[in-house]
N, C-alpha and C positions, 0 to 999 in steps of 0.2 A: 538589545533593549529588553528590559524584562516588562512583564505582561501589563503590569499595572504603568508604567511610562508610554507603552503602546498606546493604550486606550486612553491614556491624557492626550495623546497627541492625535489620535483620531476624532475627539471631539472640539478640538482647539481651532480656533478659527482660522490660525495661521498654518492647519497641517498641510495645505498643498502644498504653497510654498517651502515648507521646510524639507518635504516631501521630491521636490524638485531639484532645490538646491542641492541635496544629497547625492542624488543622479548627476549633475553638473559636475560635481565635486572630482568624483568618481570618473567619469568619464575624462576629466582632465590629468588624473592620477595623484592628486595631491589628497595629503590627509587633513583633518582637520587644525593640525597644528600645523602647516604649512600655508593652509589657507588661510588659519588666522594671522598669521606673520605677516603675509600679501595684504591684508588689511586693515592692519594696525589694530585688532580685535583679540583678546584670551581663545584661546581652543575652547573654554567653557563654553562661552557665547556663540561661536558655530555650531556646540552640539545642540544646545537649546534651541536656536533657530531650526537646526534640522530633526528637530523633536515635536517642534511645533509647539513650544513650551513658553516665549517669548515675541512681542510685537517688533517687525523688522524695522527698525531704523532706518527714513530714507534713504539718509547720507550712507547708511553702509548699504542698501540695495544696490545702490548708483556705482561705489565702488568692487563690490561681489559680479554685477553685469560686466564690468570694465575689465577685471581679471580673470574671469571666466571665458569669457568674448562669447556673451552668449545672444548680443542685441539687444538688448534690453528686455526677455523674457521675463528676467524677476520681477523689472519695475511694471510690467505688464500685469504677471498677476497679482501683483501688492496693491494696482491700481483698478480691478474687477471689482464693482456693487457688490457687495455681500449683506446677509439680513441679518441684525445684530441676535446673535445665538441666547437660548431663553435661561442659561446660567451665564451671564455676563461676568467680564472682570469684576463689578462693581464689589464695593467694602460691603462687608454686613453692616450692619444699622448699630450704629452705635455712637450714642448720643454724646459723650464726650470729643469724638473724636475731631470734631470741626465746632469743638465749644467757644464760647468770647475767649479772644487772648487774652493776658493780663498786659499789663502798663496802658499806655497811655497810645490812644490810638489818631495820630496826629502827623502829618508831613512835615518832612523838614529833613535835615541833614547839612554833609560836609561838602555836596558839589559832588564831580564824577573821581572815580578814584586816578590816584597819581598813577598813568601810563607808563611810568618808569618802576614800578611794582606789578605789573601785570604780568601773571604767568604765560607762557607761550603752551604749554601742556599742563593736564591732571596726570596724576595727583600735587596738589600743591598745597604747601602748608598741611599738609595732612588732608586736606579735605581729597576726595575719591569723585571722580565720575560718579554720576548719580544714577545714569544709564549701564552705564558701561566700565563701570570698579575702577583694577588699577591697569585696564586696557591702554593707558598713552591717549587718550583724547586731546587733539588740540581743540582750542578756546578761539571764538572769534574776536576780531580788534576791537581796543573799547570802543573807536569809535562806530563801530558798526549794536553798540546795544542799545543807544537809542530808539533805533528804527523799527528791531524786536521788539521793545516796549512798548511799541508807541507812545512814548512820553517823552520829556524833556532830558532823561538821565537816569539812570540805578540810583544812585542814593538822594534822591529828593523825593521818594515816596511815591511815584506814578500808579498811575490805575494801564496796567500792562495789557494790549488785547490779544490776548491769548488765542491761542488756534484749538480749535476743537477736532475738524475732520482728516482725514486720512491725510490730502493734500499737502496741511501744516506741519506732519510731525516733522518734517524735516527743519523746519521755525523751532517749532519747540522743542526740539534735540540742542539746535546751537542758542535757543535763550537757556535749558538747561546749564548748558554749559560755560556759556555768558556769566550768570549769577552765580557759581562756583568759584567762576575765576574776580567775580567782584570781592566774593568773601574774603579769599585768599587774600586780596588787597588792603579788605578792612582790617585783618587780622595783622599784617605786615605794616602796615603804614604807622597805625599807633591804638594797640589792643585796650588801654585804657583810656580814647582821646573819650571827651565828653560827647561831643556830637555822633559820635558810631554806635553810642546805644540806639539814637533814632533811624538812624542808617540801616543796622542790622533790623530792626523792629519795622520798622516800614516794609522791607522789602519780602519779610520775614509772614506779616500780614498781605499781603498782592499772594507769598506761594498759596496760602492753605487759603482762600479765597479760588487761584486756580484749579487746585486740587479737588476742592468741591463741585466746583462748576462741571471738571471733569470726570468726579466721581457720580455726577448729577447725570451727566452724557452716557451711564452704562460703561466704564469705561473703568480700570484699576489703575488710579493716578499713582503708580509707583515712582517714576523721578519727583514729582514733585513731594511727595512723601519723603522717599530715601533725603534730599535736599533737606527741605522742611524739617527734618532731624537733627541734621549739622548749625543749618542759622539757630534753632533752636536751644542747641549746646552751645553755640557763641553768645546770643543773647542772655543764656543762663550764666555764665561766666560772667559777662561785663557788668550783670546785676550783683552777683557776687560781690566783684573786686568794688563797686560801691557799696557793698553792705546791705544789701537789698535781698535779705537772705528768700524771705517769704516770694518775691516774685521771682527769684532766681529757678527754687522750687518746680513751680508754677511754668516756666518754660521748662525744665527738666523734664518735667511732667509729660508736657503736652508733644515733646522731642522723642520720650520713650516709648509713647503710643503711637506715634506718627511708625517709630524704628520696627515697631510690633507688628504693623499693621502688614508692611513689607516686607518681614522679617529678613531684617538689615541686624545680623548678628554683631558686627563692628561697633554699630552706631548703639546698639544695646550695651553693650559693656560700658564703652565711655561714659556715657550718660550717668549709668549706676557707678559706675565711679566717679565724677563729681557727685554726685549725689552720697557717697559716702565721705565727699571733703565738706558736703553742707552741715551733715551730722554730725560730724565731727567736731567744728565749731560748738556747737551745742553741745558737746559733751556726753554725747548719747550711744554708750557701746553696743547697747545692745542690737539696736536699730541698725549700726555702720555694717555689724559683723553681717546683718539680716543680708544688705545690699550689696557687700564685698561676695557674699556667696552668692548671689545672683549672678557678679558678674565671672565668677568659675562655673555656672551652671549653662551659660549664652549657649558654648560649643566647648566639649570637653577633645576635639581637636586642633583646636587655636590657642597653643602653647603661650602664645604673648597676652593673652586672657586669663591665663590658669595662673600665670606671671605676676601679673595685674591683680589677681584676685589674693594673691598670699600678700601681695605688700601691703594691701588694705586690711586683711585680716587680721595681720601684723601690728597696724596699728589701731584696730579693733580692740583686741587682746589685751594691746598696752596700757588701754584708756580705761580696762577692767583691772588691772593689774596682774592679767596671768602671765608670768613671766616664761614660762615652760613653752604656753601656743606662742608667745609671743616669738621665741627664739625658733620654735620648729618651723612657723610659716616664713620668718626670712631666712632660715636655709632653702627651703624651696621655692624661693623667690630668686635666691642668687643663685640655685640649679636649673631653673627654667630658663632664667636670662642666658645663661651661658649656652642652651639648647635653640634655642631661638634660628631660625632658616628661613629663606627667603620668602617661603610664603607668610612669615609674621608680619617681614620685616615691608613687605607691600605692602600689607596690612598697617600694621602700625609703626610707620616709618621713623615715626619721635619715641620709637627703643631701640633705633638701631644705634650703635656706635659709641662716641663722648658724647652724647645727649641722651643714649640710655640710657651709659653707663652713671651719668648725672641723674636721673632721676628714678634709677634706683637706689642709690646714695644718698640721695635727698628721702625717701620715704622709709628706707633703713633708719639712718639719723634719728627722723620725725619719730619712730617707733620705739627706739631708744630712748629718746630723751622722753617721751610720753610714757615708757615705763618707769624713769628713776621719779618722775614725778609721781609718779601714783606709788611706787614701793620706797623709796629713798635709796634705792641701789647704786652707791655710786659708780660701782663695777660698767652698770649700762652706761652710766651718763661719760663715762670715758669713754665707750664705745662711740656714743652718741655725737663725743666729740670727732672721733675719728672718720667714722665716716659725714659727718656734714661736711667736715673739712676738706675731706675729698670732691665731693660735690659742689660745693663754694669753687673750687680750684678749677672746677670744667665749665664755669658759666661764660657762654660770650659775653665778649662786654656790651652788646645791646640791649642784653638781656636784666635790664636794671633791675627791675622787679624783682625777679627769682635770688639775684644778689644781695638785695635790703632783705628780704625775706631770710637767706638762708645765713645773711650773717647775723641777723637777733637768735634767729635758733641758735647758731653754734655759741652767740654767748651765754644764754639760758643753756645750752648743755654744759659751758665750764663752769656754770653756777650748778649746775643739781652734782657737779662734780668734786664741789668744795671749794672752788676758786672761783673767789669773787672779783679778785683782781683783773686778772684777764677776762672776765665774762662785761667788769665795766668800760676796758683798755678797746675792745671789741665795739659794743655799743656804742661809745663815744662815737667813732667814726662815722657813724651814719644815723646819730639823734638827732639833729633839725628835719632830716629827710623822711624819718620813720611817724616824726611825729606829722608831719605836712601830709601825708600820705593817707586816703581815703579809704584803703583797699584792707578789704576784713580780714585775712591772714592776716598782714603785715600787723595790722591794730591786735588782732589774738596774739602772735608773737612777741609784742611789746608789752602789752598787759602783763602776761606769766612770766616774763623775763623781771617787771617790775614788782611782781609779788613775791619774786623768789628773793630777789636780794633784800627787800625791805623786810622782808619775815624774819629774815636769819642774820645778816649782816648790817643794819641799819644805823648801827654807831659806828661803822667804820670810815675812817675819815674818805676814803675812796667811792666809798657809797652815797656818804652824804654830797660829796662834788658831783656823782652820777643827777641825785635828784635834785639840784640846783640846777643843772642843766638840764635835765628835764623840763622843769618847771619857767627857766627861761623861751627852749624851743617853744613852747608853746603857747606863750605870748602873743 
């Protein structure tokens, strides 16, 4: 341990304990990556507890006594009076960070989520253990979240009673973990249903309400922070996909100071990448390049971030018309991706595989087509065709959304390609659905799709049949 980790953990409230554990540890003969196996815990999280660096988790004292056979020594001293230390966890003062949320601060929802969506373990859907990363947490049964809430249900908006002292965290470990595995659900069940903006936003307003209460108690509400990051990015989203640009923002926001606060490097990245799909919309290169390098600045160790940070750059570049960055950053976007190792892929499990490789295809394409638009190069807009069409080819089919989306792109990229034929043969297929469609991509992509062909091709008899249908879908 070097000097300075010493003396964090000698002033840490937890250093007997970890102190102790060590000696257990040791005296059993296991290391800490053996220990953490036996408890379903990363070797991180045992060294931090044996650092004194981390608050022990009931549920894992309970299990760490059990494997140890130590009698319950740990939950003994985890359960000693202690006088709260005069540099407490708490946050520094800062007056944004538990500011009004935006929207609409009202109960209501879809009922409790479908039990037949409910994860048995984190990480699910992408979302991570808020405690404990991509340690395997399991998730207690939905129907046991009620009782944790004390309310009626997770998605009807309840006033949750939270636990404050030592005795609860073991409560508020599994409500942590509860409301991860609700998210999972809402995201799974149906990401644009109408009523899951309330849903997420209710439950979204109960975290950062606990989080103060707890930050109130001397205390560094970090799950409920780390948490309060992810609804956050969800509810930014689902404002999104209604066009709701400005409050979308506005939880983005409030998500990446929650992610700060913690320093939840994961949850930073993502974040500023949506946040460079908002600006983007907007037409604002300068601003997306600002946020795309943000997010290759999070951890210049988390390859799937550096990843992430050239496909946005990419399309940064394209939206200025540098053709040169624009091609240097998806070459090393498609050299990161192929570098990519399990710890990304824990990390950021939607780039591992055909759904990486799709959605780096999709933000190639995107980059493509956004430069033949801004130069006239039709050379890209072939490109552009090539790889969308790659990435159309790997969507599941539940995946509708990202399908209507990614087949207007690909006909806007055979139109900046010179073929208006097949860019209208294309669109036909999914113009009553593009037009009924709420969701602000899919409206961007049908817009520039519609101005391309009517700029350049507008007396062609295939053109003018494109905007009669148009103009019927939307009747």
């Amino acid at each position: 341990m070097t000097g300075g980790s010493a003396g964090a953990a000698a002033g840490a409230p937890w250093a007997e304990f970890g102190r102790r554990l060590r000696a257990l540890r040791r005296a059993a003969g296991l290391t800490q990556l053996q220990l953490g196996l036996r408890v379903g815990y990363h070797h991180s999280a045992v060294s931090k507890l044996e650092a004194g660096l981390r608050e022990p988790p009931v549920g894992l004292v309970r299990r760490l006594d059990a494997v140890l056979e130590t009698d319950g020594e740990l939950a003994a001293i985890l359960a000693e009076p202690r006088e709260v230390p005069r540099r407490t966890g708490r946050l520094p003062a800062d007056p944004a960070l538990f500011a009004p949320l935006p929207g609409a601060d009202v109960p209501g929802g879809q009922g409790a989520p479908d039990p037949r969506m409910w994860p048995a373990r984190l990480p699910a859907e992408g979302l991570v253990c808020p405690l404990h990363g991509t340690a395997g947490c399991a998730v207690p049964d939905p129907g046991e979240l009620p009782a944790l809430l004390g309310g009626p249900g997770p998605a009807g908006g309840p006033a949750p009673a939270w636990g404050t002292g030592t005795g609860a965290a073991v409560a508020d470990a599994e409500l942590l973990h509860g409301l991860t595995a609700v998210l999972a659900c809402l995201i799974r069940e149906a990401f644009g249903h109408e009523g899951r903006v309330t849903a997420v936003e209710g439950l979204l307003r109960a975290l950062a309400r606990w989080a103060g209460e707890v930050n109130a108690a001397g205390r560094l509400p970090y799950g409920q922070l780390r948490l309060g990051a992810q609804y956050a990015q969800v509810a930014g989203r689902l404002r999104m996909e209604r066009g709701q640009i400005g409050v979308a923002m506005a939880w983005f926001g409030h998500g990446l100071r929650w992610a700060d606060a913690v320093h939840d490097a994961p949850a930073r990245a993502t974040l500023l990448s949506d946040m460079c799909t908002l600006v983007r919309l907007d037409g604002d290169p300068s601003l997306m390049l600002g946020y795309a390098r943000g997010i290759g600045a999070v951890d210049g160790r988390r390859r799937w971030a550096a990843t992430l940070s050239d496909l946005y750059l990419a399309r940064g570049h394209a939206l200025g018309g540098d053709a040169a960055e624009c091609r240097r950053h998806i070459t090393l976007a498609r050299r990161g991706f192929a570098r990519l190792d399990r710890r990304d892929l824990l990390e950021a499990p939607w780039m591992a595989g055909a759904e990486g490789a799709m959605r780096v295809d999709s933000a190639i394409g995107g980059a493509l087509r956004d430069l033949a638009v801004a130069t006239g190069d039709r050379t890209a807009a072939r490109r552009a065709v090539d790889a969308t069409a790659r990435s159309r080819a790997q969507v599941p089919p539940q995946m509708r959304g990202a399908r209507l989306l990614l087949t207007l792109r690909l006909a806007d990229s055979w139109a900046c390609a010179g073929d208006p034929g097949a860019a209208v043969a294309l669109a036909s297929e999914v113009l009553p659905e593009a037009v009924r469609s709420r969701e602000s991509m899919v409206t961007a992509e049908l817009r520039g799709l519609h101005s391309r062909l009517s700029g350049e091709w507008a007396d062609l008899p295939e053109v003018r049949e494109y905007r009669e249908r148009l103009l019927d879908a939307g009747e």
